[in-house]
Structure formats: C-alpha cells, structure tokens
C-alpha positions as CSV (number, residue, x, y, z in Angstrom):
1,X,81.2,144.1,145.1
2,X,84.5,146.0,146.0
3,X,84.8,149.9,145.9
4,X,87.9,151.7,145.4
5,X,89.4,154.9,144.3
6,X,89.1,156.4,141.3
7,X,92.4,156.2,138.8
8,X,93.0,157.3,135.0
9,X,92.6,154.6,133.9
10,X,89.1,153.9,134.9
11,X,87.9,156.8,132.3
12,X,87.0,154.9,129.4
13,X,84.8,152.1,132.1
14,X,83.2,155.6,133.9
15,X,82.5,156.8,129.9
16,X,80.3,154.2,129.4
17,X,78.7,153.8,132.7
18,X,77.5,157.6,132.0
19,X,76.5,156.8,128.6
20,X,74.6,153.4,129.7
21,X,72.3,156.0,131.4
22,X,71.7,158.7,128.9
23,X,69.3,160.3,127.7
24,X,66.9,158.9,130.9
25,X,69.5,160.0,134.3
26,X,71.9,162.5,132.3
27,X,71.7,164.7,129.1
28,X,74.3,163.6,126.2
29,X,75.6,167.2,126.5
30,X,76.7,166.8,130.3
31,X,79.0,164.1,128.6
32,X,81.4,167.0,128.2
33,X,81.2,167.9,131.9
34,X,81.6,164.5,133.2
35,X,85.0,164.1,131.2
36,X,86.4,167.4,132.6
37,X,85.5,166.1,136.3
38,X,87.2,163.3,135.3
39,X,90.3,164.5,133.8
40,X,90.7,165.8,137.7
41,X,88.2,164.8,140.3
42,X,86.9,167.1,143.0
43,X,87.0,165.7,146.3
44,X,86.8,161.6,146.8
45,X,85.8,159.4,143.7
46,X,85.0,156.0,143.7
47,X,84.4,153.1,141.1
48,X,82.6,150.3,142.3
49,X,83.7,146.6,140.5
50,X,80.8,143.9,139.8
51,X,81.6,140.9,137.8
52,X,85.2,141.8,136.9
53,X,84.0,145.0,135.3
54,X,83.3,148.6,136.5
55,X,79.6,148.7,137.9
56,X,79.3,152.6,138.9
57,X,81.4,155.5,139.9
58,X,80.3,158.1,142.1
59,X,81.9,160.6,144.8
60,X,81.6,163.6,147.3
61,X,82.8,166.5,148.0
62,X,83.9,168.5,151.6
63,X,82.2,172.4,151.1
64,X,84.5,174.8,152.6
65,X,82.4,175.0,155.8
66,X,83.1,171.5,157.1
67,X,79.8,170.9,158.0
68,X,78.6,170.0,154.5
69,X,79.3,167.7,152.0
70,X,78.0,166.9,148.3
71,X,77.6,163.6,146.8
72,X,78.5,164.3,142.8
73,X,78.6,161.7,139.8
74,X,77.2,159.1,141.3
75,X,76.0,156.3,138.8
76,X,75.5,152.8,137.8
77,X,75.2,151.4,134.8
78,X,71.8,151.1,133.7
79,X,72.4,146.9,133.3
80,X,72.3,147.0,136.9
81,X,69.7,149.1,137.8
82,X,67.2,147.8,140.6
83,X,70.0,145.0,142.2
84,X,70.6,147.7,145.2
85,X,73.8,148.4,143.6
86,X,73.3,152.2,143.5
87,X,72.3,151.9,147.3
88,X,75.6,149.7,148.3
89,X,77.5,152.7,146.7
90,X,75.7,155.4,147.7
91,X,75.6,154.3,151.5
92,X,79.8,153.2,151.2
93,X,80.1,157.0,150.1
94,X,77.9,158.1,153.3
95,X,80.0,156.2,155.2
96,X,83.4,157.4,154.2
97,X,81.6,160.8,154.6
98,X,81.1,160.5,157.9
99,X,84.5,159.2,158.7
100,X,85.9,162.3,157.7
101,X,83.9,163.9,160.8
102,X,81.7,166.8,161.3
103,X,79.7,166.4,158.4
104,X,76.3,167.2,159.5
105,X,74.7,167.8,156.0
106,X,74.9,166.1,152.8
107,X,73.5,167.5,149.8
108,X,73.0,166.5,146.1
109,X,71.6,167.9,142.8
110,X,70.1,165.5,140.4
111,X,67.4,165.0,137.6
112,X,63.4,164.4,138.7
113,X,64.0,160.2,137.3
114,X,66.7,159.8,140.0
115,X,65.2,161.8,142.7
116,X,62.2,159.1,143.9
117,X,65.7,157.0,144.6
118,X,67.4,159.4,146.9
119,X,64.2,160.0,148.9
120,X,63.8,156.5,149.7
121,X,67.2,156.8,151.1
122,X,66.1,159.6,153.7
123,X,66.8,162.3,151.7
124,X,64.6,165.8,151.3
125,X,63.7,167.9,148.3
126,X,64.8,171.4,149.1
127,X,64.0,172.7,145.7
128,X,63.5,172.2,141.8
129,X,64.5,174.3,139.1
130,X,62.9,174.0,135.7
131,X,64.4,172.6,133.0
132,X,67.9,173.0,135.4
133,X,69.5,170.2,133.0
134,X,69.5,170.3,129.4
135,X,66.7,168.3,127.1
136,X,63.6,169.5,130.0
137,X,64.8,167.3,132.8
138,X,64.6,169.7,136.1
139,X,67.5,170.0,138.5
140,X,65.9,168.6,141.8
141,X,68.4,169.7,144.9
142,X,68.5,167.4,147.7
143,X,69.6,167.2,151.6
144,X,69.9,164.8,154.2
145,X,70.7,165.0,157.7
146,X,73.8,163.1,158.3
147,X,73.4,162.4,161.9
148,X,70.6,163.2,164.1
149,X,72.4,163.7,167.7
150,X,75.3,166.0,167.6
C-alpha cells in the first residue's frame, strides 16, 4: 500500500470510494459536501493506492488551539472492507499527526456503523446526537488521547 497526498485529479477515484460506501457509512446527500471538501481540502488529505487503483482517502485537520486535531473523510472502499486497510490509513494519518507536534487530542465525528471501528482503535465516545446525519444515522463524536506522557 502507498499513501500520498491528495491532488485534483484523484476526485473522480475519491467519488466513488464515497459512493462504494453509501447508503451504510455516509448519506447520498453528504455526496454534495464531500465534493466541496474536495474541490479544496482542509488541512492534510491523503489517498491510499491498493492494486494500481485508489483504495481510500482520508485526512486531518490542526484546530486553531494546536493541541487538537480532527481526522475528516476518512474512507475505503467498501471492496476492501475488513483487510485492515482502514486501520493502515487511519494509524499513517496518526502518525503524521503526531509529527506535526503537540497534538495531544484527536477527535472525529462519524455515523454509529463506523463507530465500533474507531473504538477498537482506542478511541472514546464523548457523545451522540440523534439522527446528526441525514436518513436516521446519529452523529457519534469521538476522542482519543494522542499520547499518554507529556
């Protein structure tokens, strides 16, 4: 597997890796806001290449405070689900997270389906908000510790 940044002209591979997991991880109608994020990425974005093809995209984001970060868009497509793909992406985004240095939190939003994943991971629930996405699915927020020693 081999990560690397995000360009144009991954869109139409990212595309489909969102709509390989819809309607079980993401609405249809976040379709829309995925696109936007894509026409102009906030913070670091990644696509991850399996096979000669795009395997997932995901990325995070440095809050204002320094301290925190937020992993957002982060996918696979739903081919490859249960290979530890969306684990080998989602620690090679923790990683470059904490080589930007003095992260302490990391936080993410995401449907109740992908949540189990994220908390085998080491990551906690913090809350859940009903119905958060569109079509019922609730918006579960999540944090994790990034380091445990200062």
């Amino acid at each position: 597997m081999d990560v690397r940044a995000y360009s144009p002209a991954d869109r139409a591979a990212c595309l489909a890796v969102f709509d390989s997991n819809t309607p079980r991880f993401f609405d249809p109608a976040e379709r829309r806001d995925f696109e936007a994020f894509l026409n102009r990425p906030d913070g670091f974005y990644f696509v991850m290449e399996h096979d000669g093809g795009v395997a997932g995209c995901g990325g995070y984001a440095i809050a204002e405070e320094k301290s925190l970060a937020s992993l957002v868009w982060g996918m696979v497509h739903a081919d490859l689900h249960k290979l530890g793909i969306g684990r080998f992406l989602l620690m090679f985004r923790l990683r470059e997270i904490t080589k930007a240095g003095g992260i302490q939190l990391v936080r993410l939003g995401t449907s109740q389906h992908a949540a189990p994943f994220f908390e085998k991971q080491g990551f906690k629930v913090t809350g859940i908000r009903k119905d958060g996405y569109a079509s019922g699915m609730d918006r579960v927020e999540m944090m994790m510790k990034l380091s445990v020693c200062p």
